[in-house]
C-alpha positions in Angstrom: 81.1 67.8 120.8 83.3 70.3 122.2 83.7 74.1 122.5 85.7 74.6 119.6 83.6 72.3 117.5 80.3 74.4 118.6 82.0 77.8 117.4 82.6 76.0 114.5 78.8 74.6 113.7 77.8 78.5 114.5 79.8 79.8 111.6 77.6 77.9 109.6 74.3 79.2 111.0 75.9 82.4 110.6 75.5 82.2 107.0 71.9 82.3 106.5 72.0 85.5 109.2 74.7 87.2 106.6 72.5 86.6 103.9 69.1 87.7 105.2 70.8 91.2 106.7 73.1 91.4 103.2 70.0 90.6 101.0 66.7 91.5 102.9 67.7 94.0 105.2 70.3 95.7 102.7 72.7 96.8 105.7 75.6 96.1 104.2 78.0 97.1 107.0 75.9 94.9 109.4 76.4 92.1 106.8 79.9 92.4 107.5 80.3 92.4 110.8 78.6 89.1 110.9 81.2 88.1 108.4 84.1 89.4 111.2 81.9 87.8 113.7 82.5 84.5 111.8 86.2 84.7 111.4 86.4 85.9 115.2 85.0 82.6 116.0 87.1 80.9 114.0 90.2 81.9 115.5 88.6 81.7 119.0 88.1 78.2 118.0 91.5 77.2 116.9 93.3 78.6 119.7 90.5 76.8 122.1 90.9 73.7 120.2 94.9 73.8 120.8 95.6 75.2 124.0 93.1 73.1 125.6 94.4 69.9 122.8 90.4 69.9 121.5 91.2 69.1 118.2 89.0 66.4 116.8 88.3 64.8 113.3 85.1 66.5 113.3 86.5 69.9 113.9 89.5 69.6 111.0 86.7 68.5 108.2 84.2 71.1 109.6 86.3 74.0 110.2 87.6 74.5 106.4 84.7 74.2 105.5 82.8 76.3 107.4 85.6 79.0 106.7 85.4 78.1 102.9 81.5 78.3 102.8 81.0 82.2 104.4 84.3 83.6 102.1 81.8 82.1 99.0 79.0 83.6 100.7 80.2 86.8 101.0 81.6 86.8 97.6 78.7 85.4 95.6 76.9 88.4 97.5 78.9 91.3 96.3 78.3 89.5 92.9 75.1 89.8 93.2 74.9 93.3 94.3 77.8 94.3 91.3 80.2 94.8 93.9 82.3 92.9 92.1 83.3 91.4 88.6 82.7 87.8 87.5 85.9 86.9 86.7 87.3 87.6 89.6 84.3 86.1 92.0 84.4 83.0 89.2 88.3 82.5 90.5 87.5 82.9 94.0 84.8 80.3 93.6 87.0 77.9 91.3 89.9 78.2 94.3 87.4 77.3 97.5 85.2 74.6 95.8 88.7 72.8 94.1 89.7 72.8 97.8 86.4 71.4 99.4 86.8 68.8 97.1 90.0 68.1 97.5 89.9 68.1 101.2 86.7 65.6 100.8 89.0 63.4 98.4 91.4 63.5 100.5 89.0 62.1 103.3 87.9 59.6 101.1 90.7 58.2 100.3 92.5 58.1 103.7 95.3 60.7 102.8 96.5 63.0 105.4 96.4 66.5 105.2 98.3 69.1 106.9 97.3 71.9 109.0 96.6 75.5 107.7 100.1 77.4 107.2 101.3 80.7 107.4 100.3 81.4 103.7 97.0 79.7 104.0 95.9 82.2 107.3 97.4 85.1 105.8 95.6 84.3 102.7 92.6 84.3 105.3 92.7 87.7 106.4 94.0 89.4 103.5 90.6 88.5 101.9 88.9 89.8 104.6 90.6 92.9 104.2 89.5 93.0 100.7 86.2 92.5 101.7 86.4 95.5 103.9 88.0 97.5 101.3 85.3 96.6 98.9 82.6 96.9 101.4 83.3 100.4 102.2 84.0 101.6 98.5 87.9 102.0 99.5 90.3 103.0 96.5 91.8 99.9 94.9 89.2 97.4 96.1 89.1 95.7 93.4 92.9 95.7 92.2 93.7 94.6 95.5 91.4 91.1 96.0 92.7 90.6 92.9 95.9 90.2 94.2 94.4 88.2 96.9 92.8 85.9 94.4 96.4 85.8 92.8 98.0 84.9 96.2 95.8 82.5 97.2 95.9 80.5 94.7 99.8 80.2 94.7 98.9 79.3 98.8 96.9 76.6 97.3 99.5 75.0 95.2 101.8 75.6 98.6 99.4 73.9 100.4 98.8 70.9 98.1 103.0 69.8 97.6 102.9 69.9 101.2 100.1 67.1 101.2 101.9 65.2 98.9 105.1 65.9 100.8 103.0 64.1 103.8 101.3 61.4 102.7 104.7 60.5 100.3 106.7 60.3 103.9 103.2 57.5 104.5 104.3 55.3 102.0 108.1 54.9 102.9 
């Protein structure tokens, strides 16, 4: 247990917390801030975990998912609240659960994977600037995570050749 792997294990207690102040509370804009605070401490955590060479098994299975868990949390919530529509929340959801399983089979099965890439981060923040958009009822919310959703799931298929590309090399 590490520094890095800590900020990563509070991202996940900081989904309950987004929850009860997006839910209970109804502060919205409080909500998100504790959904900046989360992907503030996961970049924190990634440069920690290389600068300082950190990086452990734990902290590659947990991170992703921790990441991957919040951006569905936050999502599901503007469902909820009619933020936004279901077929665009139902293709967020399809993207991040296809890759938490896929990242667990990969596990499984002893396959390497491959670092986040510049796609994948980008991806990252764009939907948190969706969120934002959407969050504070900005023109084009809506049009633009649907480009988002649209982008990232071209980063996904990205993503995946370049696991295959990696564990291929394995087997010469």
């Amino acid at each position: 247990m590490n520094l890095p792997n800590i900020l990563t294990i509070s991202r996940f207690f900081l989904i309950p917390i987004f929850l009860f102040v997006f839910f209970f509370l109804e502060y919205e804009i409080v909500a998100f801030v504790v959904f900046l605070l989360a992907g503030l401490t996961d970049i924190v955590d990634g440069y920690i975990a290389r600068k300082y060479d950190l990086v452990t098994e734990m902290g590659k299975l947990l991170d992703p998912l921790a990441d991957k868990l919040m951006m569905l949390t936050a999502i599901i919530s503007l469902l909820i609240v009619g933020k936004i529509p279901w077929f665009v929340a139902g293709l967020v959801f399809f993207r991040e659960i296809g890759m938490i399983f896929s990242a667990i089979f990969f596990h499984v099965k002893g396959k390497k994977t491959v670092p986040a890439n510049k796609l994948g981060k980008s991806t990252t923040v764009l939907f948190y600037i969706a969120i934002l958009m959407i969050t504070f009822q900005l023109p084009y919310d809506i049009e633009f995570l649907s480009f988002v959703v649209a982008f990232s799931f071209l980063t996904s298929m990205v993503y995946l050749i370049e696991v295959r590309r990696a564990n291929k090399e394995l087997e010469i």
